[in-house]
N, C-alpha and C positions, 0 to 999 in steps of 0.2 A: 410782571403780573402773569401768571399763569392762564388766567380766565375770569373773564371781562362781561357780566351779565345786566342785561338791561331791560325794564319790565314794567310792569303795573306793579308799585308799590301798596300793596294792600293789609288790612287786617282780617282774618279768620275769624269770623265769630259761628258758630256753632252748634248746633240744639237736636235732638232726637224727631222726630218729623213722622208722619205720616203720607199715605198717599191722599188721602183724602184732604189733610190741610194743605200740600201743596197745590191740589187742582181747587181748592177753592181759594188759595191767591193769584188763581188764573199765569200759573210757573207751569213750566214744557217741564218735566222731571229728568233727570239726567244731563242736562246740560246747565249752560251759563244764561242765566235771562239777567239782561240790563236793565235796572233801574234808576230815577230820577230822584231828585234829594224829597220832592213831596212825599215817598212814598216810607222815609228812612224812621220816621214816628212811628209808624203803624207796623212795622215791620220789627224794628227794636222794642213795642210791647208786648211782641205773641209769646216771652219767654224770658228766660233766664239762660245768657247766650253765654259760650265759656270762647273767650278770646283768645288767639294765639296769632303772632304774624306768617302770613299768608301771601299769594302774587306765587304766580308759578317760578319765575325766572328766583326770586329771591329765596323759595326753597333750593332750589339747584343750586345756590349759591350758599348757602345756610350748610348744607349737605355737604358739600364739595370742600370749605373751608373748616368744617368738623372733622374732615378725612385727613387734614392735614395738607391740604391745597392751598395755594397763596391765589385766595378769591376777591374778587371787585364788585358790588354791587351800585347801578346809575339808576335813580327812581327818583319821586316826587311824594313828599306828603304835607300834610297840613297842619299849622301849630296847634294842636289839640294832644288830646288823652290816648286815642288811637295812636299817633302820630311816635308820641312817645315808645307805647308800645313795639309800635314796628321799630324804631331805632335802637330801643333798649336790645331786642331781641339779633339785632343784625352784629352783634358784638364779636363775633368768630372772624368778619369780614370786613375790609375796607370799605365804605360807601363815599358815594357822592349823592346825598341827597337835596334835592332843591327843596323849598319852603314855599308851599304856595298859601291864597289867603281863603281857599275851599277846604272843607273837611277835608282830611284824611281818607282815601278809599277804602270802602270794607265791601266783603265778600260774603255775605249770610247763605251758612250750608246748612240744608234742612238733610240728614241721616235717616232715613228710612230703612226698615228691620232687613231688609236685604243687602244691608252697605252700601248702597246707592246713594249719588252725593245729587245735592240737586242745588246748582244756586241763583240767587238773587244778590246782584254786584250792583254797588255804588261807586263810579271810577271817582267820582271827588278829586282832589288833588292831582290823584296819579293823571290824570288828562291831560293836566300842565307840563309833562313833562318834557324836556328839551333833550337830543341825541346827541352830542359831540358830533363831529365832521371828524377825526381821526382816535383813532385809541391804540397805547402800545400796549399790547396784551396779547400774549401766544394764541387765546382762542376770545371770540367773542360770542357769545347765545346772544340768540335774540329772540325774543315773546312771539310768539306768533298772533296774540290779540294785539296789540299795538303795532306790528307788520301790516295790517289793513285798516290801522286808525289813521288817525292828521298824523301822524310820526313816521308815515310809509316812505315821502319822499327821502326822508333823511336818511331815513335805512337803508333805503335803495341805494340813495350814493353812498355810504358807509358801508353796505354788502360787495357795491363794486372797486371802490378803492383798495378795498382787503384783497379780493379776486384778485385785480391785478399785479397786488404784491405777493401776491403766494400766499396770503394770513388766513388761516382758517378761520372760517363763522359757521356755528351751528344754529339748527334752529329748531323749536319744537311749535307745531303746527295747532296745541292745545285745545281746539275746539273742531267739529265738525262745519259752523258756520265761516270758518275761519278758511279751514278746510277745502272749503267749495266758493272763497270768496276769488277771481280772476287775478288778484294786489299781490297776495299770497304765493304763486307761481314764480314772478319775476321777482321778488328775494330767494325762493326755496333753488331759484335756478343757481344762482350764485355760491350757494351754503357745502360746505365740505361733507356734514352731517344733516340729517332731517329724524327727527324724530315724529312719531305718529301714535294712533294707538288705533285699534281693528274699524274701529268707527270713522275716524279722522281718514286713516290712508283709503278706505272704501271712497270717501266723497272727495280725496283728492286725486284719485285715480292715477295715472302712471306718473311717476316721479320722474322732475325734469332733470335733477342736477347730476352730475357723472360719478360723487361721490358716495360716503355710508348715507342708509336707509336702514332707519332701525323702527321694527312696528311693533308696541308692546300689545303682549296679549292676557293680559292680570293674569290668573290661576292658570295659563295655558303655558305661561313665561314669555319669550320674547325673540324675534327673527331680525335677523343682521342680513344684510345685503351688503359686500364690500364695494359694488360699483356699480354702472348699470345693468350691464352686460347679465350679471348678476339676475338680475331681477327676469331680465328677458330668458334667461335660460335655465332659472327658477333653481339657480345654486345659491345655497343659503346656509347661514351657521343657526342652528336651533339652540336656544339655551332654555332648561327649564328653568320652572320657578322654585324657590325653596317652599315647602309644605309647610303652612301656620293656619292659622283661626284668623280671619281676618274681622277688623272687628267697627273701624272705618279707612276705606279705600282716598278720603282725603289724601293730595298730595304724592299717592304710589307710585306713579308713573313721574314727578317732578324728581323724587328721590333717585328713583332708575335714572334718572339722565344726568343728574348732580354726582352718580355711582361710576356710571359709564365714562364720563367727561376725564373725571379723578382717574381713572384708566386711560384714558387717551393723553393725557398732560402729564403723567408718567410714564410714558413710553410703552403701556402693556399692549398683547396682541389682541384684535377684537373680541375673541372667544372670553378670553379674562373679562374684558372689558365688560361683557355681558353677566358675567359672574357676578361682578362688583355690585353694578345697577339691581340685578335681581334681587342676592342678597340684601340691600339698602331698603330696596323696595317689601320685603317680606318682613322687614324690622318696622318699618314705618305702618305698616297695616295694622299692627297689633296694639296702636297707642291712639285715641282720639285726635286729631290735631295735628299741627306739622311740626312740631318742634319737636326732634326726634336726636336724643344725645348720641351718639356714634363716633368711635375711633379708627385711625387707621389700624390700631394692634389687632381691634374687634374683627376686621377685615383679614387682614392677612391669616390669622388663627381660622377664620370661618373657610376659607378658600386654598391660604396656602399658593399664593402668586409671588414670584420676585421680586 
């Protein structure tokens, strides 16, 4: 296995949004707000929601095994309609899904006319989920919202057992809350790669691990750091973004790292690397939802890498 990804198995559901209707479901706009199953009635009447599977990790994994990656996805979901969904959808990749007896988790993004994603997350199932104690796989992601859930001891000992074998583990830090959480640090310590975006890497302030530092920056593109050293003496690989209409920013940054990953499990140098993710990321903007068809031919024509 090339690349071994582990997450909040979730569904997308979807709808056009307002500022006003998200401050009157009392939702922070632009980030992840958790919600309880009480709230999952009232939240699935305000519309007519367009479904797609969703979980950060499992896009990276969606992404990465449409490239032509030999990808893994370990989640959790619930025998239900949802549930389905997300399995139907994961068919590019090998899964190990557990079956729990909770709903299925979904992730309701309200789309506000500036591309701004705002959600309201029901973990359901995906809560249940259970880590392995080893995995063979060239690279292992791991979620950065489950990194500071009940799933962190596991990680921890699965971040340091890889360490000690030389096995790369990436990780993407996905949320600002997540971000500034102290849990967060002692796996990101361990991780070969860290993923961030301008908001995340601000509230996690200096990176502790000695390896890549990647911070995306949506329409600005995206900054590599090969080490730390790197950081401290502020040499850095700049890669821009590809120019589009972007139309929802769902998932952009999941796709960059599913892009990137597919670069690094191929042997490419990081500059490429950054190329891949960018591009991925610039196709994924232009589509509602994360289910975004991609090839590697589409790749190599766009870019023109070895």
């Amino acid at each position: 296995m090339e690349l071994t990804g582990i997450g909040n198995a979730l569904v997308d559901a979807l709808k056009e949004s307002t500022d006003e209707e998200i401050e009157s479901l009392g939702l922070t706009k632009g980030i992840c707000n958790y919600i309880d199953e009480s709230r999952l009635a009232d939240i699935e009447s305000l519309g007519l929601w367009k479904k797609s599977p969703g979980g950060s990790t499992s896009n990276i994994i969606r992404i990465f095994s449409r490239l032509g990656g030999i990808g893994e996805y370990i989640g959790c979901i619930g025998d239900d309609e949802n549930g389905e969904i997300f399995s139907e959808a994961m068919h590019d990749a090998n899964t190990r899904l557990a079956i729990s007896k909770k709903p299925t988790g979904c992730s309701y993004t309200f789309i506000t006319p500036d591309a701004e994603r705002t959600f309201a997350t029901y973990l359901g199932a995906a809560s249940d989920l259970k880590v392995p104690e080893h995995i063979e796989s060239a690279i292992v992601h791991i979620e950065g919202y489950i990194a500071v859930a009940k799933q962190y001891y596991a990680l921890l000992y699965l971040a340091k057992t890889r360490w000690e074998n030389d096995q790369m583990v990436s990780i993407d830090l996905n949320d600002t809350f997540v971000a500034e959480d102290p849990k967060i640090r002692d796996i990101a310590g361990l991780a070969n790669i860290i993923f961030a975006n301008e908001r995340e890497a601000e509230a996690f302030g200096e990176p502790n691990n000695k390896g890549i530092y990647v911070v995306k920056k949506g329409r600005k593109g995206s900054t590599i750091y090969t080490d730390y050293a790197d950081i401290v003496n502020r040499k850095s690989i700049e890669i821009p973004s590809f120019k589009v209409k972007p139309i929802d920013t769902t998932a952009a940054g999941d796709s960059y790292a599913g892009g990137f990953l597919f670069g690094i499990a191929k042997g490419q140098s990081l500059e490429t690397c950054g190329h891949i993710g960018s591009y991925v990321a610039s196709r994924m903007v232009t589509i509602v939802g994360s289910d975004l068809e991609i090839t590697e031919k589409e790749i190599r024509d766009a870019i023109r890498f070895k």
